[in-house]
C-alpha positions as CSV (number, residue, x, y, z in Angstrom):
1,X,10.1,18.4,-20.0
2,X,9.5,16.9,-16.9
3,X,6.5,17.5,-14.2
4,X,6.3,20.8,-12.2
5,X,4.7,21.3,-9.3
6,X,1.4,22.8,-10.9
7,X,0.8,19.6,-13.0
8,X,-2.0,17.3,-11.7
9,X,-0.4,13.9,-10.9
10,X,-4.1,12.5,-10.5
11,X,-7.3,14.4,-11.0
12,X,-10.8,13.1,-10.0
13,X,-13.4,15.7,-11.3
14,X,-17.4,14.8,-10.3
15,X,-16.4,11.4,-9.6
16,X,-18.9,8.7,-8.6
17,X,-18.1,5.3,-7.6
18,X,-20.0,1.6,-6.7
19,X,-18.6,-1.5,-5.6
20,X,-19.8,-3.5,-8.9
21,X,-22.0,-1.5,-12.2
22,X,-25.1,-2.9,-10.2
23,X,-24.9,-1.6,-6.7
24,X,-25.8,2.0,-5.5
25,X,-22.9,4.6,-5.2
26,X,-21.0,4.6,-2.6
27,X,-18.7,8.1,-3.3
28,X,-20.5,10.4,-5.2
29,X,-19.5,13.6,-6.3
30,X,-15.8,13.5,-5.7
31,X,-13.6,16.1,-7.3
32,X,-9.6,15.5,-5.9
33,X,-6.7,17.1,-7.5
34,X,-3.1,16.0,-6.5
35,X,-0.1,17.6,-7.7
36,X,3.3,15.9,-8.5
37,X,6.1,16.6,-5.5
38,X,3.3,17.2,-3.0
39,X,2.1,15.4,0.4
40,X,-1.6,14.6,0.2
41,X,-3.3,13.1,3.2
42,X,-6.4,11.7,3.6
43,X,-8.3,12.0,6.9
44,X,-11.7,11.3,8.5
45,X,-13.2,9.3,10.7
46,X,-13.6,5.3,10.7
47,X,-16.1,4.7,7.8
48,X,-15.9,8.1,5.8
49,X,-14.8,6.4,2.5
50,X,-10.9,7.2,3.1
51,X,-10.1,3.1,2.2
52,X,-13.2,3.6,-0.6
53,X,-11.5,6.5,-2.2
54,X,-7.9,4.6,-2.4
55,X,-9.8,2.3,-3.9
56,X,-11.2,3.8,-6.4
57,X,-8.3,5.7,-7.5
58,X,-6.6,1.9,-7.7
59,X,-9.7,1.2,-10.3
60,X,-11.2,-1.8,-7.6
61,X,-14.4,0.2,-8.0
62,X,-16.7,0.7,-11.0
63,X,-17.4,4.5,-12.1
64,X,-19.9,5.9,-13.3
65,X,-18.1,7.8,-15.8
66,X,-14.1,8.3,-16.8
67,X,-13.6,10.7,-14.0
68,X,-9.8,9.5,-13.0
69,X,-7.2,10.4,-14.9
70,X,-3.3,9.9,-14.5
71,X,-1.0,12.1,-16.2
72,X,0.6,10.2,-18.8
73,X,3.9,10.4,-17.7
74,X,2.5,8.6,-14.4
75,X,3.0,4.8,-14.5
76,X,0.8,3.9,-11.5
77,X,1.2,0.2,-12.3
78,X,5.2,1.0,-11.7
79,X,4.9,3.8,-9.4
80,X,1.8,2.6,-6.8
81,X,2.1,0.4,-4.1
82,X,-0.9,0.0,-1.7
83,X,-0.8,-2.5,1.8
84,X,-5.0,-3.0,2.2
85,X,-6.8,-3.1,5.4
86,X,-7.1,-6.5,5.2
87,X,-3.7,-8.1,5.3
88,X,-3.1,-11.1,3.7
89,X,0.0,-13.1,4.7
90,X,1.3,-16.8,3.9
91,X,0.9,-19.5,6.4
92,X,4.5,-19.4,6.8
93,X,7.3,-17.8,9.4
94,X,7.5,-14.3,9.1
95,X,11.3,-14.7,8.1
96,X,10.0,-16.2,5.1
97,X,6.8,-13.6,4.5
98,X,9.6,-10.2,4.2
99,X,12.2,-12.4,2.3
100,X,9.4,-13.4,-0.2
101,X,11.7,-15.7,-2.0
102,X,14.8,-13.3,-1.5
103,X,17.9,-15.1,-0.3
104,X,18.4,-14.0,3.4
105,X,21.4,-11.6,4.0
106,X,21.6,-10.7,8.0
107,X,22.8,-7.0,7.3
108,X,19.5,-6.1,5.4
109,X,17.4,-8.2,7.4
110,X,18.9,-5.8,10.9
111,X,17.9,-3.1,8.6
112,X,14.5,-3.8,7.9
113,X,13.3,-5.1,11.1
114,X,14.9,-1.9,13.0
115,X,13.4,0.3,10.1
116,X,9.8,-1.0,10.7
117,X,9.6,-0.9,14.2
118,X,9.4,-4.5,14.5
119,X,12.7,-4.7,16.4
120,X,12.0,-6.2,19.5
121,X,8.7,-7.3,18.4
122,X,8.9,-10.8,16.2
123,X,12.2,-12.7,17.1
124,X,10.1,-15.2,18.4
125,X,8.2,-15.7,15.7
126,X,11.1,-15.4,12.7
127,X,11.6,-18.7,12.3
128,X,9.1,-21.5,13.1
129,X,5.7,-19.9,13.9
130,X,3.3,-19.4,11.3
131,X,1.5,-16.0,10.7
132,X,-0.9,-16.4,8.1
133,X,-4.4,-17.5,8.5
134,X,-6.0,-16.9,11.1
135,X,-2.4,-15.9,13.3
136,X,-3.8,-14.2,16.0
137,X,0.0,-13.9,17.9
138,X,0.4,-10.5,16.0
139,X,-1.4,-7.4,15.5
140,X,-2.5,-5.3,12.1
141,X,-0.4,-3.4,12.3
142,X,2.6,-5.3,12.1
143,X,0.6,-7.5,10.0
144,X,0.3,-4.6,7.5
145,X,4.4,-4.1,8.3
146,X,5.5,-7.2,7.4
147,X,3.4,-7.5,3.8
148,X,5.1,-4.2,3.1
149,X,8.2,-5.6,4.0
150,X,7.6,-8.1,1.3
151,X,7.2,-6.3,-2.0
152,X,10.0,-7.2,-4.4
153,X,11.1,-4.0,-5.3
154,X,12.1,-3.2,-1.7
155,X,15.1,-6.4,-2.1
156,X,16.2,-5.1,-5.5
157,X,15.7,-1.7,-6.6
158,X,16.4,2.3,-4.8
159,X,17.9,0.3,-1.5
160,X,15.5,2.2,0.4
161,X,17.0,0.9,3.2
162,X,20.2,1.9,2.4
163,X,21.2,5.4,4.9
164,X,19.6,3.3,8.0
């Protein structure tokens, strides 16, 4: 039998977390449940441990204990994606950054771009401008749009793209 919406999807209970085994905590006491089929948002102000948390949950922090746990049916290796804070892009076009090795096909490309709000926004760049290192011709946010743009799984599998 499949999840229902009273089954825990993820479940933190007195969780407490550190950067490496050595440094001091830097999320203590955290108990988080989140149901399958549900919205759960995080929210706080710059530097309330919203990106810590995330974090955590992905297992880049050390615990203290084994306070996260998955439900087994869960495959968060399968299931997650997460775009960090800091972006990382190739020193390369940003044509070439969303394709990520995918062949280019013009119909999905005017998909994507209008999808992501980028429209408008990068046709100078598209072809001959690098945006990795150290770019400074686009913002974060479409920093953060255009990495997204770029997971694999977005080319081949669900067509998320598809009723656009």
């Amino acid at each position: 039998m499949g999840p229902n919406i009273y089954d825990d999807l993820l479940s933190i209970e007195n969780g407490t977390f550190s950067h490496t085994t050595t440094s001091p905590s830097v999320l203590t006491s955290i108990n988080l449940h989140v149901k399958y089929n549900t919205l759960t948002i995080l929210t706080g102000p710059s530097g309330s441990g919203k990106t810590t948390l995330l974090e955590a949950i992905l297992g880049e922090l050390s615990t203290q204990s084994r306070s996260i746990h998955f439900d087994s049916r869960f495959n968060a290796a399968a299931e997650v994606a997460y775009c960090s804070q800091r972006v990382w892009l190739r020193n390369e076009s940003v044509e070439r950054n969303i394709l990520n090795g995918a062949p280019f096909e013009e119909a999905w490309w005017k998909k994507v771009v209008w999808a992501s709000g980028l429209e408008g926004e990068i046709e100078g760049l598209c072809e001959s401008e690098s945006v990795g290192h150290g770019a400074g011709a686009i913002s974060g946010g479409q920093k953060q749009r255009i990495v997204s743009l770029g997971i694999p799984d977005l080319h081949t599998k669900g067509q998320p793209f598809a009723d656009f």
